[in-house]
PDB file of N, CA, C, O and CB in Angstrom:
ATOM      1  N   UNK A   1    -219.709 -29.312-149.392  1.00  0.00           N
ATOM      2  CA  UNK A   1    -220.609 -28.721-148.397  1.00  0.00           C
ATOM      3  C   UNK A   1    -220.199 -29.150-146.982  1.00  0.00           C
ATOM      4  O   UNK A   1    -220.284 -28.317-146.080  1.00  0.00           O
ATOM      5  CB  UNK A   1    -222.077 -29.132-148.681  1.00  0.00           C
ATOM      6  N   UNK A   2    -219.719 -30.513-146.699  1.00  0.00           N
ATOM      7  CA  UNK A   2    -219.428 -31.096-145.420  1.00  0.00           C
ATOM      8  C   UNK A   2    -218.241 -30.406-145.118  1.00  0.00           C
ATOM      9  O   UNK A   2    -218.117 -30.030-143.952  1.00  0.00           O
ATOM     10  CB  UNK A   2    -219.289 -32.633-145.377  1.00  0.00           C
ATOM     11  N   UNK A   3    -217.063 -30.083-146.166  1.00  0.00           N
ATOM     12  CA  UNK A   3    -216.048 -29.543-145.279  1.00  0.00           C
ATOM     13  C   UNK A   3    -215.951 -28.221-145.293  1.00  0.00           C
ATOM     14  O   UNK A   3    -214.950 -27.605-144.926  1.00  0.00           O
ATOM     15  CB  UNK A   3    -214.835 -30.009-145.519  1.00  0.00           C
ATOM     16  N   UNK A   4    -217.283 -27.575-145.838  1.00  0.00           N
ATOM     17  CA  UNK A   4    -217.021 -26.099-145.574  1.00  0.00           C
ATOM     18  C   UNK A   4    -217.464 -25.920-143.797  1.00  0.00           C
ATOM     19  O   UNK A   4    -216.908 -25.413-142.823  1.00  0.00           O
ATOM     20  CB  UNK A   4    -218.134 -25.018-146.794  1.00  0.00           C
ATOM     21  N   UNK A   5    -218.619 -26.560-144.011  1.00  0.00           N
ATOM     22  CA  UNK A   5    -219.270 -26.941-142.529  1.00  0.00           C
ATOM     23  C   UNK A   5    -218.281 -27.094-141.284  1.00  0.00           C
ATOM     24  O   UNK A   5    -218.336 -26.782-140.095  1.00  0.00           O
ATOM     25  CB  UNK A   5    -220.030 -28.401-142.639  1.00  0.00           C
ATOM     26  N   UNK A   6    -217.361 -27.712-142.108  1.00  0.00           N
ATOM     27  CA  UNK A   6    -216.327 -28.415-141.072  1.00  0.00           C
ATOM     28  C   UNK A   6    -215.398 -27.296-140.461  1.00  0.00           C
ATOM     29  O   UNK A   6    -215.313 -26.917-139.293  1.00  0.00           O
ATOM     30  CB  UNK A   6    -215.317 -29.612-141.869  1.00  0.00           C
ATOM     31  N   UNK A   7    -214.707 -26.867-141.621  1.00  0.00           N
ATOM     32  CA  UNK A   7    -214.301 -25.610-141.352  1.00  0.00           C
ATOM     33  C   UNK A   7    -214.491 -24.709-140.431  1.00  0.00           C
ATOM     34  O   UNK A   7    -213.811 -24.343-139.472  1.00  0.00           O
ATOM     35  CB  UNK A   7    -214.501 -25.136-142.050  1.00  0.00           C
ATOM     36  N   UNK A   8    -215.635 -24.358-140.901  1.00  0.00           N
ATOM     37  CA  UNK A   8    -217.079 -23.104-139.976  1.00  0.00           C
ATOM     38  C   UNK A   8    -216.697 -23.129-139.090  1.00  0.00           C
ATOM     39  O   UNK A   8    -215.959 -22.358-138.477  1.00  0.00           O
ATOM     40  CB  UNK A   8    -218.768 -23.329-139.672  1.00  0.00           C
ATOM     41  N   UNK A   9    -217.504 -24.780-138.681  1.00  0.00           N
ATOM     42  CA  UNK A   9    -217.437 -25.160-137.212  1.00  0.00           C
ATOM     43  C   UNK A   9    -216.148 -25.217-136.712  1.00  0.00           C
ATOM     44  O   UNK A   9    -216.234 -25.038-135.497  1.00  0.00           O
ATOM     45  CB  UNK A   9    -218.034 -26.430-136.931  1.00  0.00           C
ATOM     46  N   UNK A  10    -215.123 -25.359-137.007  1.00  0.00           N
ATOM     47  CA  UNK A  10    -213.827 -25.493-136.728  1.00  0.00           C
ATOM     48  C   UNK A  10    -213.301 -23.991-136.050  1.00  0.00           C
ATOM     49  O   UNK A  10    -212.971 -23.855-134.872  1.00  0.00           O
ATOM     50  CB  UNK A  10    -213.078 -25.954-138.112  1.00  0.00           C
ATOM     51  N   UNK A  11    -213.307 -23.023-136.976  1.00  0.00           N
ATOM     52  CA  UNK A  11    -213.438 -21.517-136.860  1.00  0.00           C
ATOM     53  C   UNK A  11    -214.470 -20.641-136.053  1.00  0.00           C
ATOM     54  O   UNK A  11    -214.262 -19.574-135.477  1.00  0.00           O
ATOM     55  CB  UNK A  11    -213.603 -21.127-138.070  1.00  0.00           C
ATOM     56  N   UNK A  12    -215.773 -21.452-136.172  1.00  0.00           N
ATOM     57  CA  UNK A  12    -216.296 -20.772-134.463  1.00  0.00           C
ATOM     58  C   UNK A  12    -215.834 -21.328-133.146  1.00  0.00           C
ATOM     59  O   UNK A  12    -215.675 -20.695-132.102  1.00  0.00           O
ATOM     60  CB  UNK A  12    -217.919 -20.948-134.191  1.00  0.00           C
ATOM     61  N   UNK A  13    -215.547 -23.243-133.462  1.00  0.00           N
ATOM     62  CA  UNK A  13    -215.041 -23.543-131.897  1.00  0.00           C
ATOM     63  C   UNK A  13    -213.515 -22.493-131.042  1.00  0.00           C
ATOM     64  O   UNK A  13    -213.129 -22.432-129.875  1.00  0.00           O
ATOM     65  CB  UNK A  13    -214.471 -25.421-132.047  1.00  0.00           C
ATOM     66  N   UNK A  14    -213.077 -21.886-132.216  1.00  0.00           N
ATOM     67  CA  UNK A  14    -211.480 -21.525-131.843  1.00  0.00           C
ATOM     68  C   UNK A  14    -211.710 -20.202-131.706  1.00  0.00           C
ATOM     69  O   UNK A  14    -210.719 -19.539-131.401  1.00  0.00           O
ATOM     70  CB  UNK A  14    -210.190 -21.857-132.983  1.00  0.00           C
ATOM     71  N   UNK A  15    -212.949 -19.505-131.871  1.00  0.00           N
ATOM     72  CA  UNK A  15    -213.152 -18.170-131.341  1.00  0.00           C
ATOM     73  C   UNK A  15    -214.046 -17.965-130.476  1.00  0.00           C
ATOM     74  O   UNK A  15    -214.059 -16.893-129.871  1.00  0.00           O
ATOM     75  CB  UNK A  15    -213.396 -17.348-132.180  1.00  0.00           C
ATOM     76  N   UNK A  16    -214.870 -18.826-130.258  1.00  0.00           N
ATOM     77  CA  UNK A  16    -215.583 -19.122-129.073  1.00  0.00           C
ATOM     78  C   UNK A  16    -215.458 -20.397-127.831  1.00  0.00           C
ATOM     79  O   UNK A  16    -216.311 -21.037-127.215  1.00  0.00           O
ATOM     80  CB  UNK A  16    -216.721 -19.204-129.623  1.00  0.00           C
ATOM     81  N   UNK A  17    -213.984 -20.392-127.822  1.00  0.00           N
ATOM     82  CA  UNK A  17    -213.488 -21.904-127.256  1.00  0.00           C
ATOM     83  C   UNK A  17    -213.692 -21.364-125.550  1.00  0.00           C
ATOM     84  O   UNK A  17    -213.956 -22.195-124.681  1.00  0.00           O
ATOM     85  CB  UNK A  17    -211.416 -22.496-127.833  1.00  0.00           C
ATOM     86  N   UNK A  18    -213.579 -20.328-125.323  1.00  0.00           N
ATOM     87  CA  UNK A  18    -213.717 -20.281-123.471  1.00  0.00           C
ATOM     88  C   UNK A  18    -215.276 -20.272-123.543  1.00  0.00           C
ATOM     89  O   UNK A  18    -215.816 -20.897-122.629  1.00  0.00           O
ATOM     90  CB  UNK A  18    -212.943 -18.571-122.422  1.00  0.00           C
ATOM     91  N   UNK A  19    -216.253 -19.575-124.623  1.00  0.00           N
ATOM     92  CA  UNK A  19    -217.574 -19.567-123.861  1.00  0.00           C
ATOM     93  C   UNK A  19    -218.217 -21.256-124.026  1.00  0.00           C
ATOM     94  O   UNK A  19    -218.922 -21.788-123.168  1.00  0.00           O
ATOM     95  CB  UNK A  19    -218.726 -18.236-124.642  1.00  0.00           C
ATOM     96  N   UNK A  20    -217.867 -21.785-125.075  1.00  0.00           N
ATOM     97  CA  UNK A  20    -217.987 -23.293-124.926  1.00  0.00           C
ATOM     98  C   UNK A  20    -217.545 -24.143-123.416  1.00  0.00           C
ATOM     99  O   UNK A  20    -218.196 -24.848-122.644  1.00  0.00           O
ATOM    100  CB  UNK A  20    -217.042 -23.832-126.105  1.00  0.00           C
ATOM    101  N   UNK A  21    -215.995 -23.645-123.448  1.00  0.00           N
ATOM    102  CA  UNK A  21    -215.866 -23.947-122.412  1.00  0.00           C
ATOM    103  C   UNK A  21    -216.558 -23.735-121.043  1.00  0.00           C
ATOM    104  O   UNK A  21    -216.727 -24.728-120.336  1.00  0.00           O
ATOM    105  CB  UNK A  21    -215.048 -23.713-122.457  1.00  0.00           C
ATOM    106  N   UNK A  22    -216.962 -22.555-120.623  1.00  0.00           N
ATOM    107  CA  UNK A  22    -217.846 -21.824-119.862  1.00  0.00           C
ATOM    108  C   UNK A  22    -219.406 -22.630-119.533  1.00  0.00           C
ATOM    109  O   UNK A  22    -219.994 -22.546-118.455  1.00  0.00           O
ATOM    110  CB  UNK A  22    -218.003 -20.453-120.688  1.00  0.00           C
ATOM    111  N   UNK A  23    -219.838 -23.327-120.607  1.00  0.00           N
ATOM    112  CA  UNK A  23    -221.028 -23.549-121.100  1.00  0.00           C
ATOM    113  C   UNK A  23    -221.445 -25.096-120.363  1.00  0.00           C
ATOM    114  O   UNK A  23    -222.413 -25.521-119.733  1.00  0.00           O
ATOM    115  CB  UNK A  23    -220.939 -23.470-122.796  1.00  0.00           C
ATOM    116  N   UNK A  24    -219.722 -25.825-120.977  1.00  0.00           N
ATOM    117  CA  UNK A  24    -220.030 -26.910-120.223  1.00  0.00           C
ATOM    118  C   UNK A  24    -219.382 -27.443-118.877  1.00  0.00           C
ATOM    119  O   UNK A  24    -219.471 -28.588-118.436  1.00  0.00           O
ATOM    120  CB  UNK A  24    -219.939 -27.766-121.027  1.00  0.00           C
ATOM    121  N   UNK A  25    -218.692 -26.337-118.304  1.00  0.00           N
ATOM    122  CA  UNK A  25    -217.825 -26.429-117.260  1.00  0.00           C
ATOM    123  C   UNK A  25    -219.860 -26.372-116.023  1.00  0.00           C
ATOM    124  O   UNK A  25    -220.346 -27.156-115.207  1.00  0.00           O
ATOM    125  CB  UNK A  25    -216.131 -24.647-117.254  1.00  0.00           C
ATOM    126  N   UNK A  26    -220.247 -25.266-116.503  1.00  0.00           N
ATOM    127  CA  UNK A  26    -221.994 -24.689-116.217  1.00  0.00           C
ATOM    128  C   UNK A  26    -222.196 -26.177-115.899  1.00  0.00           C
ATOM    129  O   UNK A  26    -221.813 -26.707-114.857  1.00  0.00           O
ATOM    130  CB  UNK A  26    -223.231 -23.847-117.808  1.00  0.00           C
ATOM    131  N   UNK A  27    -222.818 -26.778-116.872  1.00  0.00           N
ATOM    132  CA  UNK A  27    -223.282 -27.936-117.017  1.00  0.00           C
ATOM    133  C   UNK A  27    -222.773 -29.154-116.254  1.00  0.00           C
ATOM    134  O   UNK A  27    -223.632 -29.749-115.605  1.00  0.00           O
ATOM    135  CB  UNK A  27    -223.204 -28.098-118.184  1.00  0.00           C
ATOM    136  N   UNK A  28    -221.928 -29.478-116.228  1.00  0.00           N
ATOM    137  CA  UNK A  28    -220.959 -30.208-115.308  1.00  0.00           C
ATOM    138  C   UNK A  28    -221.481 -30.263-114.339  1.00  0.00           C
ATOM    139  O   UNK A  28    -222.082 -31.248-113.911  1.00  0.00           O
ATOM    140  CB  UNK A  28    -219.743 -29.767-115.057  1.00  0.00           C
ATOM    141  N   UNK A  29    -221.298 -28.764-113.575  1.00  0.00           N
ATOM    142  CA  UNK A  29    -221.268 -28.342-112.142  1.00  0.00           C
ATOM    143  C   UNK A  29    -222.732 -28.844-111.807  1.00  0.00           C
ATOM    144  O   UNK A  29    -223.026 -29.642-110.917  1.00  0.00           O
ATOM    145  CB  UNK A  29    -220.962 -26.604-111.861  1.00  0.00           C
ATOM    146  N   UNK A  30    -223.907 -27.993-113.016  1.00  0.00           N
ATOM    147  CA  UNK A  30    -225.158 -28.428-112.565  1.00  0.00           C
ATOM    148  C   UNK A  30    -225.508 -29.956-112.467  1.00  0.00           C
ATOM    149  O   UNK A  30    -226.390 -30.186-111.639  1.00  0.00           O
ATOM    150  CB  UNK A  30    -226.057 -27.829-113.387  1.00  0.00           C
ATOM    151  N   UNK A  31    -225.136 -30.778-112.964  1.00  0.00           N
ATOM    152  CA  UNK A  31    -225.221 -32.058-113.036  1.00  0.00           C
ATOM    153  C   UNK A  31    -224.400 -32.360-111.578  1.00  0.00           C
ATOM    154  O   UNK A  31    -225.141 -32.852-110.728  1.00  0.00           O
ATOM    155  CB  UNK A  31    -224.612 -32.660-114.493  1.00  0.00           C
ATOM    156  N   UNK A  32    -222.935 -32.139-111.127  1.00  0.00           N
ATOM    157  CA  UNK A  32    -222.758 -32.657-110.183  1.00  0.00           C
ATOM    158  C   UNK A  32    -223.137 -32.144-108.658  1.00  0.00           C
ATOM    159  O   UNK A  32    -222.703 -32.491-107.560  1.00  0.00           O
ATOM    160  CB  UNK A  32    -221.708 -32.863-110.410  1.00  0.00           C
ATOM    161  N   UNK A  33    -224.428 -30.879-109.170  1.00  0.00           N
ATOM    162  CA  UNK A  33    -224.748 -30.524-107.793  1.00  0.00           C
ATOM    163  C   UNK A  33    -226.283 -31.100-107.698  1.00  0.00           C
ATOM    164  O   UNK A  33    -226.830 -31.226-106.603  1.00  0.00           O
ATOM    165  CB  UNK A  33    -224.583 -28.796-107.486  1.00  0.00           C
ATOM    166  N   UNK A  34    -226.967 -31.457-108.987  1.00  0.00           N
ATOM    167  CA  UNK A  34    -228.222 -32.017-109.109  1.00  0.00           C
ATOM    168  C   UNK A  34    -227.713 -33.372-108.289  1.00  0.00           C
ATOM    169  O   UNK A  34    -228.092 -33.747-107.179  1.00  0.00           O
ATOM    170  CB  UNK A  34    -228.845 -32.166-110.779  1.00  0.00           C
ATOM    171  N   UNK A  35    -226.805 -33.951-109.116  1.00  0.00           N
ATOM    172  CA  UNK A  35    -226.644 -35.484-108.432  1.00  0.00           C
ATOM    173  C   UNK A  35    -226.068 -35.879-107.221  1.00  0.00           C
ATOM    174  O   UNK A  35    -225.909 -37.095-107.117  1.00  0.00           O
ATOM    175  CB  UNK A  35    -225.941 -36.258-109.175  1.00  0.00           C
ATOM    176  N   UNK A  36    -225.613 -34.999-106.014  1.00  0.00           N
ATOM    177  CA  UNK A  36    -224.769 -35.155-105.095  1.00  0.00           C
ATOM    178  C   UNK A  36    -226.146 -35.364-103.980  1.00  0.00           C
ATOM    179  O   UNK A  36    -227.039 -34.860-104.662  1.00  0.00           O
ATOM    180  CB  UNK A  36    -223.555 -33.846-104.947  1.00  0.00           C
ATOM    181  N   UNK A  37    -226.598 -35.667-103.097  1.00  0.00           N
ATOM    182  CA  UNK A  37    -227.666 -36.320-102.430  1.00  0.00           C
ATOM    183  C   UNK A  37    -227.206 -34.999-101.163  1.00  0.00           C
ATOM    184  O   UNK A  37    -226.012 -34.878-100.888  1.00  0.00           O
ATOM    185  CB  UNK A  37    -227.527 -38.372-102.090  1.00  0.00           C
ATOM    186  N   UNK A  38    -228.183 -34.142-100.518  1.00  0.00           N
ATOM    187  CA  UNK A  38    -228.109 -33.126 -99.957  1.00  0.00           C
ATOM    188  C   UNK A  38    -228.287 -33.615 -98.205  1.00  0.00           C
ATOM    189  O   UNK A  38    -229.439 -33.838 -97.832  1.00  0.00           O
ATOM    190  CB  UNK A  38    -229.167 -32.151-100.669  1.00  0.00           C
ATOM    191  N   UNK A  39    -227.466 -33.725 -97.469  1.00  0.00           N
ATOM    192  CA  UNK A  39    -227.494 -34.262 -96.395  1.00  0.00           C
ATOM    193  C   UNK A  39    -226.888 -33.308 -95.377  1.00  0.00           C
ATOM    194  O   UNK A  39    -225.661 -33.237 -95.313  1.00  0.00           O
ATOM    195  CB  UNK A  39    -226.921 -35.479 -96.510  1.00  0.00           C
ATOM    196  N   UNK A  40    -227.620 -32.599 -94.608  1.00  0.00           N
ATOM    197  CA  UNK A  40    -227.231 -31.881 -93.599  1.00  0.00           C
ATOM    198  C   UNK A  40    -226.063 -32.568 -92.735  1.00  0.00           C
ATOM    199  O   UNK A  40    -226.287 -33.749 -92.472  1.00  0.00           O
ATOM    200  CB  UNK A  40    -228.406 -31.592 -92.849  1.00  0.00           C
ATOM    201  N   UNK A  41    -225.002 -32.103 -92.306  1.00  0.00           N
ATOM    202  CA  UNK A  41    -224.636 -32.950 -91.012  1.00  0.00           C
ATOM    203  C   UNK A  41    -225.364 -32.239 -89.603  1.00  0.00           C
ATOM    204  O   UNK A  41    -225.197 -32.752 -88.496  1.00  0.00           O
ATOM    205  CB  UNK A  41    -222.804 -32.965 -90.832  1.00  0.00           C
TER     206      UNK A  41
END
């Protein structure tokens, strides 16, 4: 059961590897624009 799973998952990451990518590139960004301290000059 674990390595069919494994598989699966193996076979959706490699056909959905840019929207993953996409997903957490998103995430990243939101995190490093949440955390950057907003200071007019």
């Amino acid at each position: 059961m674990q390595k069919l799973l494994f598989k699966r998952t193996l076979r959706d990451l490699k056909t959905n590897f840019f929207r993953y990518m996409a997903l957490f590139l998103l995430i990243i960004l939101c995190i490093f624009i949440v955390g950057e301290p907003l200071d007019p000059q």
